[in-house]
N, CA and C atoms as a LAMMPS dump frame, in Angstrom:
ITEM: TIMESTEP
0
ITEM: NUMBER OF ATOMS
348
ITEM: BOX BOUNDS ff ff ff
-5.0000000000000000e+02 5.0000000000000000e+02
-5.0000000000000000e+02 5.0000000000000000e+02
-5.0000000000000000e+02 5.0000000000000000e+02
ITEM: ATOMS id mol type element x y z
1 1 1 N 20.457 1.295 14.406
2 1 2 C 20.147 2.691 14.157
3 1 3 C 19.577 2.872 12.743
4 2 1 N 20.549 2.233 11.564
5 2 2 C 19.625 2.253 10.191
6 2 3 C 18.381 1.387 10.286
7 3 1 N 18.146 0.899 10.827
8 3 2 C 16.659 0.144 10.47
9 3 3 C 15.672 0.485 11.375
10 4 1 N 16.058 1.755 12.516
11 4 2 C 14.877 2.357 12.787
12 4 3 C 14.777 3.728 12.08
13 5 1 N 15.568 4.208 11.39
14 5 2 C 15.634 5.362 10.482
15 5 3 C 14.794 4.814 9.462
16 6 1 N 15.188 3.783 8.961
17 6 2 C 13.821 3.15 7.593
18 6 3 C 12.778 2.723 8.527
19 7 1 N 12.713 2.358 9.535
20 7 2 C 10.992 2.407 9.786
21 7 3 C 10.233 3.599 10.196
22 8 1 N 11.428 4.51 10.494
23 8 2 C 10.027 6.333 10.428
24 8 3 C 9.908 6.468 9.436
25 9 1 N 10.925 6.475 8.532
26 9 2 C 10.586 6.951 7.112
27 9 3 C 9.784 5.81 6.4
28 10 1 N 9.716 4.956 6.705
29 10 2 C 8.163 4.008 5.985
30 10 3 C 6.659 4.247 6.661
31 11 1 N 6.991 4.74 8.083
32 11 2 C 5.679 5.096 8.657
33 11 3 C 4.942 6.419 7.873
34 12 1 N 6.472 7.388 7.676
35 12 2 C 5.544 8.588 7.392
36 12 3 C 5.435 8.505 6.031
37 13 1 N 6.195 7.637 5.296
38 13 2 C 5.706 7.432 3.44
39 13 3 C 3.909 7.102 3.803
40 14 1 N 3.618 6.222 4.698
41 14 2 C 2.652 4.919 5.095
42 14 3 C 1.435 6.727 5.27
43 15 1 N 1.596 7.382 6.118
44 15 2 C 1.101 8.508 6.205
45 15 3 C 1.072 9.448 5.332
46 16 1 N 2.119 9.38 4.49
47 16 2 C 1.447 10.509 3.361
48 16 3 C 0.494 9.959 2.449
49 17 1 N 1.238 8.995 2.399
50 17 2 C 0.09 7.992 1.056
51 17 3 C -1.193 7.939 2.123
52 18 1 N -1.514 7.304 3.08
53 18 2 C -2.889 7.774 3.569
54 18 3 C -3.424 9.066 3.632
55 19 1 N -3.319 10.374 3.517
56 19 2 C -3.544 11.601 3.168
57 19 3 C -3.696 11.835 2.005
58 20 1 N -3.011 11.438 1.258
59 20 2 C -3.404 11.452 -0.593
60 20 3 C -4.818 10.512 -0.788
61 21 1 N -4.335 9.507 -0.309
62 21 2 C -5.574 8.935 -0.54
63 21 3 C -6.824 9.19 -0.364
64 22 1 N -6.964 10.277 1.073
65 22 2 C -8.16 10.894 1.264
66 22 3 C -8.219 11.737 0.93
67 23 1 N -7.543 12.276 -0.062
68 23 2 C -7.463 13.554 -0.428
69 23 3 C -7.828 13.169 -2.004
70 24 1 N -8.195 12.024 -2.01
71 24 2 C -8.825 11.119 -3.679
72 24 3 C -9.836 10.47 -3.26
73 25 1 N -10.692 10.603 -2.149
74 25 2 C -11.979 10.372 -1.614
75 25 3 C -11.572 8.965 -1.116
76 26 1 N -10.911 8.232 -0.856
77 26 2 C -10.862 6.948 -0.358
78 26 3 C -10.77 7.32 1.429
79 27 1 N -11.802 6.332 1.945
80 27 2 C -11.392 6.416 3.311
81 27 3 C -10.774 4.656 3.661
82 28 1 N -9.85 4.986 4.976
83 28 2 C -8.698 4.71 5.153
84 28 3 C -9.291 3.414 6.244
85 29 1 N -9.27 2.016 5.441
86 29 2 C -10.039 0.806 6.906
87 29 3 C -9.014 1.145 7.563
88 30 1 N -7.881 0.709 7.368
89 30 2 C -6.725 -0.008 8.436
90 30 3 C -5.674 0.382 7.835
91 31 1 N -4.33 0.2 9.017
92 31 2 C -2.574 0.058 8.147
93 31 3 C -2.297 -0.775 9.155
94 32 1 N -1.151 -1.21 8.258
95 32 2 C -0.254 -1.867 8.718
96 32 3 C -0.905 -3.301 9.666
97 33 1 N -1.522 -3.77 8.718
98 33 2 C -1.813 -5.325 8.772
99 33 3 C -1.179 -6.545 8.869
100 34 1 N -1.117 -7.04 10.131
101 34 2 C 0.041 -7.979 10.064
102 34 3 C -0.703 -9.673 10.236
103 35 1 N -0.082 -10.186 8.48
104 35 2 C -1.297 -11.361 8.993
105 35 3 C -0.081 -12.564 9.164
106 36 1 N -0.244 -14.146 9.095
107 36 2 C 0.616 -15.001 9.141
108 36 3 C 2.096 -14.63 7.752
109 37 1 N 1.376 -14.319 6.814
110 37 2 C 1.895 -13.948 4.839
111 37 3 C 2.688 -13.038 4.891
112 38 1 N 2.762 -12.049 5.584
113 38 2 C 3.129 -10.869 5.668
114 38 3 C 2.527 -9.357 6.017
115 39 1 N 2.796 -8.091 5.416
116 39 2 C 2.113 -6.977 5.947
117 39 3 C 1.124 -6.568 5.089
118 40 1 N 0.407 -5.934 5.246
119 40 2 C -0.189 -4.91 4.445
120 40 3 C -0.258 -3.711 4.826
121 41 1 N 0.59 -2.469 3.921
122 41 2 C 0.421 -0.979 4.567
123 41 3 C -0.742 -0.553 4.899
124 42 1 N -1.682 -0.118 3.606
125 42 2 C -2.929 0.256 3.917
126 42 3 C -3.882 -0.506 3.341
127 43 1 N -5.319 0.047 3.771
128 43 2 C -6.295 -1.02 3.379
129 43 3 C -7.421 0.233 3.328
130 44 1 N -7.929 0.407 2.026
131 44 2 C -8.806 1.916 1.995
132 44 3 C -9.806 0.776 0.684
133 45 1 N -11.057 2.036 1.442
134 45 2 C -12.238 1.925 0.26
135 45 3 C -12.502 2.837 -0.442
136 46 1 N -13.279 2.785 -1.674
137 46 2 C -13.777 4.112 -1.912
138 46 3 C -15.066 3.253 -2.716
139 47 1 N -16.285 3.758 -2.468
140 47 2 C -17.561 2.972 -2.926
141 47 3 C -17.129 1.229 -2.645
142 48 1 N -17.692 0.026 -3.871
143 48 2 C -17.511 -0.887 -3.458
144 48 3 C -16.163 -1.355 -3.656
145 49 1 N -14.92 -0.846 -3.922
146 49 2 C -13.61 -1.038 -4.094
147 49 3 C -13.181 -0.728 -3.18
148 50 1 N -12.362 -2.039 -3.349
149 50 2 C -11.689 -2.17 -1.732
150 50 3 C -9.897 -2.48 -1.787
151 51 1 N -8.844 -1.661 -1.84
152 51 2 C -7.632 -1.705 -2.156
153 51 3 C -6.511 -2.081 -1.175
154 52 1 N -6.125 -2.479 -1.417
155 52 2 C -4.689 -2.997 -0.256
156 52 3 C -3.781 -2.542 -0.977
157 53 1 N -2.918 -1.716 0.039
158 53 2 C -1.983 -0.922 -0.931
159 53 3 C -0.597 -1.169 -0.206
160 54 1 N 0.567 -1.536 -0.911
161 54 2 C 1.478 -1.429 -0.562
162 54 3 C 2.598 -0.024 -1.162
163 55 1 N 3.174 0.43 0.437
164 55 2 C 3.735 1.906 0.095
165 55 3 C 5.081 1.653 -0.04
166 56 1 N 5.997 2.654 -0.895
167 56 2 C 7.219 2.586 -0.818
168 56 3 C 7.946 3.669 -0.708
169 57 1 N 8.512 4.093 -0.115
170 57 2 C 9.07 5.445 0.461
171 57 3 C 10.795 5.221 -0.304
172 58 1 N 11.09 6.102 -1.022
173 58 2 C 12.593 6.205 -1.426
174 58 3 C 13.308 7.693 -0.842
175 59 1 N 14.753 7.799 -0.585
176 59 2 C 15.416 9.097 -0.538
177 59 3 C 14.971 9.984 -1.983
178 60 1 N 14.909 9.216 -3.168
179 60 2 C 14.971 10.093 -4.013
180 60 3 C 14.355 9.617 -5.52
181 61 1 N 13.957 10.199 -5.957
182 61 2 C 12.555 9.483 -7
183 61 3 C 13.222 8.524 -8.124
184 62 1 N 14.79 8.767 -8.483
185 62 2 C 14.845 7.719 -9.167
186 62 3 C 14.869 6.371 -8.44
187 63 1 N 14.976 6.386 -7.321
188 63 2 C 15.285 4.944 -6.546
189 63 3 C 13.775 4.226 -6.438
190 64 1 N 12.653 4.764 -6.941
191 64 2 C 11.503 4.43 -6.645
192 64 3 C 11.186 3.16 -8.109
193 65 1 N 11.786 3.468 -9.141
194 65 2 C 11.766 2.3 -10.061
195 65 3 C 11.922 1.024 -9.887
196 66 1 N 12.876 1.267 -8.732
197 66 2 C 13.545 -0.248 -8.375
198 66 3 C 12.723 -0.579 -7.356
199 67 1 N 11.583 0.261 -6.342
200 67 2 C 11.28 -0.41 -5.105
201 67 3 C 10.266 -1.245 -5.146
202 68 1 N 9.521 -1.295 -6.206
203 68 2 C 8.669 -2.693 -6.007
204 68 3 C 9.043 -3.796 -7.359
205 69 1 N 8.507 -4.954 -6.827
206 69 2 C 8.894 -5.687 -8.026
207 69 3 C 7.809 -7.439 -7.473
208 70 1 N 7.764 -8.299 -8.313
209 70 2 C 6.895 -9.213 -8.382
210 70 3 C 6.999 -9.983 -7.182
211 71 1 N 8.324 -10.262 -6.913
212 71 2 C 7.977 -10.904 -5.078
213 71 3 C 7.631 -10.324 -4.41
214 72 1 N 7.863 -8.974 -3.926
215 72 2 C 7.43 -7.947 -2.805
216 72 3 C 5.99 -8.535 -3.159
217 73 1 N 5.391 -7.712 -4.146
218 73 2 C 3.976 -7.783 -4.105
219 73 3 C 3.4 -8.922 -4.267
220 74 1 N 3.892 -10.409 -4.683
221 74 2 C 3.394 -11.766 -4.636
222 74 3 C 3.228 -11.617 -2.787
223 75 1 N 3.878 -11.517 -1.742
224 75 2 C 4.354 -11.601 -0.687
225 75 3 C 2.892 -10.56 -0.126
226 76 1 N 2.517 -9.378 -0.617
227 76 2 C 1.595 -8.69 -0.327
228 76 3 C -0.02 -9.328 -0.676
229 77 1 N -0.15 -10.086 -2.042
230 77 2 C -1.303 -10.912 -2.242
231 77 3 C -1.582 -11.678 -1.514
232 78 1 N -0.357 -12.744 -1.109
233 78 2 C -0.734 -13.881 -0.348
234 78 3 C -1.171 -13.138 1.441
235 79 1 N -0.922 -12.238 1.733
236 79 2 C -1.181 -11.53 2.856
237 79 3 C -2.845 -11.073 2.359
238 80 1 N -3.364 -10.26 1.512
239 80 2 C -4.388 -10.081 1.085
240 80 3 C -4.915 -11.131 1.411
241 81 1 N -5.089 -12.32 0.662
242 81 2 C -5.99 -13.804 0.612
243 81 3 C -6.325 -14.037 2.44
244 82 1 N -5.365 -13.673 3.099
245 82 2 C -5.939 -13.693 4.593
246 82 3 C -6.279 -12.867 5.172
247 83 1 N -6.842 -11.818 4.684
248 83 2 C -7.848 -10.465 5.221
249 83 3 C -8.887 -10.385 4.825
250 84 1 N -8.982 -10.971 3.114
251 84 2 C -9.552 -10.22 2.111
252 84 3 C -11.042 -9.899 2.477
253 85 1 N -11.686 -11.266 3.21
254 85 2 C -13.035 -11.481 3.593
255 85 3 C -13.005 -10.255 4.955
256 86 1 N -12.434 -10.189 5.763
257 86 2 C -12.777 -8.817 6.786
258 86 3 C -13.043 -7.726 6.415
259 87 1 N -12.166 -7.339 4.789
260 87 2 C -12.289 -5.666 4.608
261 87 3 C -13.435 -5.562 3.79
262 88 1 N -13.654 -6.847 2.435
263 88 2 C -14.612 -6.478 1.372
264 88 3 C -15.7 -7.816 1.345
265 89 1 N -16.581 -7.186 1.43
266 89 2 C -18.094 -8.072 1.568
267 89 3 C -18.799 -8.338 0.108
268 90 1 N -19.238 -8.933 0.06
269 90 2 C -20.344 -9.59 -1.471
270 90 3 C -20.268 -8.282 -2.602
271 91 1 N -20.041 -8.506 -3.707
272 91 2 C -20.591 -7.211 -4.098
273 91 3 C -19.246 -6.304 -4.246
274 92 1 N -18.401 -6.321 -3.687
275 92 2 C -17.265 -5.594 -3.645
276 92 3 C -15.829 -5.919 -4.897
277 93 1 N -15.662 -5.26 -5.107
278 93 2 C -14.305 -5.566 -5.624
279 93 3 C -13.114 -5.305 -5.135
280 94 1 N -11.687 -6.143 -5.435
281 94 2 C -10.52 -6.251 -4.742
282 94 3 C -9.329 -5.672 -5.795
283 95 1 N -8.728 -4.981 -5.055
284 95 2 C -7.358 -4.862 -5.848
285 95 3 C -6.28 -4.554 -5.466
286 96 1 N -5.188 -4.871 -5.575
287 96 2 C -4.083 -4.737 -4.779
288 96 3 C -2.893 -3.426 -5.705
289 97 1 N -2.692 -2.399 -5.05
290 97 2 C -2.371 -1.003 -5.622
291 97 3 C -0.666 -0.923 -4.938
292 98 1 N -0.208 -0.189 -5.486
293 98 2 C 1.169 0.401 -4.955
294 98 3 C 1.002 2.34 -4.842
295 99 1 N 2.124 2.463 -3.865
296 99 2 C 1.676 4.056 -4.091
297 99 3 C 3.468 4.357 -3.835
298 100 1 N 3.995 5.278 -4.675
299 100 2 C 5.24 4.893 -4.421
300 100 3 C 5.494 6.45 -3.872
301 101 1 N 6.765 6.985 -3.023
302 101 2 C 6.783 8.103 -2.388
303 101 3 C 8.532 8.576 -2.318
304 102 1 N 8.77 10.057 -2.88
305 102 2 C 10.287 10.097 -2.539
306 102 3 C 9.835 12.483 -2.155
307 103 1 N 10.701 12.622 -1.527
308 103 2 C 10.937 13.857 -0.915
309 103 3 C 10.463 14.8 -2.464
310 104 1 N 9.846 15.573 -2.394
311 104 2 C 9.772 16.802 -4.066
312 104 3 C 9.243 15.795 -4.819
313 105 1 N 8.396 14.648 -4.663
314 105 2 C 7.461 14.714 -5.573
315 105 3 C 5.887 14.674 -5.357
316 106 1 N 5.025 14.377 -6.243
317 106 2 C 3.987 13.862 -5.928
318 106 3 C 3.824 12.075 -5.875
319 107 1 N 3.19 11.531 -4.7
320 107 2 C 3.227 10.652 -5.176
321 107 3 C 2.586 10.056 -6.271
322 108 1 N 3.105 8.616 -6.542
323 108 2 C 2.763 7.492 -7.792
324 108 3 C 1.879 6.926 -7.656
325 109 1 N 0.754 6.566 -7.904
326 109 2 C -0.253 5.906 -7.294
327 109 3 C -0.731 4.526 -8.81
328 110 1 N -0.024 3.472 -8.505
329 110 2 C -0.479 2.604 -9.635
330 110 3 C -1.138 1.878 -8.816
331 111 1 N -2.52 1.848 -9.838
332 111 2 C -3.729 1.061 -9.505
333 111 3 C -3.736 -0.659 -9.857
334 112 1 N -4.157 -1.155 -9.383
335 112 2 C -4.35 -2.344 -9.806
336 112 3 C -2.96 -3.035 -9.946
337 113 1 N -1.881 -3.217 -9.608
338 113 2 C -0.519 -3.138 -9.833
339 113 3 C -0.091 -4.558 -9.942
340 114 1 N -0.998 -5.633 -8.836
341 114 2 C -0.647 -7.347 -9.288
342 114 3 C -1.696 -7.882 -9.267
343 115 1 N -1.4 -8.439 -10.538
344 115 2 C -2.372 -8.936 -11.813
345 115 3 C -1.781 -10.703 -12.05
346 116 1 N -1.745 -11.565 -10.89
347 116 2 C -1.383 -13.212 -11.391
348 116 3 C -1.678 -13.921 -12.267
């Protein structure tokens, strides 16, 4: 029962952060990418930037400090490296973003977020 309660509430974090995002001109390739590495939430462009974003949905905004950290998102790169060529073509640039999400706020949107 708790771990389908955290997967609506990661779908609809997964959905707000796609609405913000188009609501910051990025349109939306794909979610929820499932490669051999692991997932990727979303996968948005905006001109030749091309972002893979991993979302994090908390009950409550201080808990959002703690929700990402260098393995999660090592775990999200190595998932990147096996898409990367489907979403962004010659010419493009890559970056892997976090967007973090809790009830009464706006979300967090850190750009560029893992940097190896």
């Amino acid at each position: 029962m708790k771990r389908r309660l955290a997967e609506r509430s990661g779908r609809e974090g997964e959905r707000r952060a796609a609405l913000w995002l188009r609501a910051k001109g990025w349109r939306i390739l794909a979610s929820r990418v499932k490669t051999p590495r692991g997932e990727i939430d979303l996968i948005a462009r905006r001109g030749s930037l091309v972002a893979f974003v991993e979302v994090k949905y908390r009950r409550n905004r201080a808990e959002l400090d703690f929700a990402i950290d260098e393995r999660r998102l090592g775990r999200v790169a190595a998932a990147v490296e096996c898409v990367a060529h489907q979403y962004a073509g010659e010419g493009d640039d890559i970056r892997i973003d976090v967007i973090l999400l809790a009830p009464g706020s706006l979300p967090r949107h850190i750009a560029n977020a893992w940097q190896p």
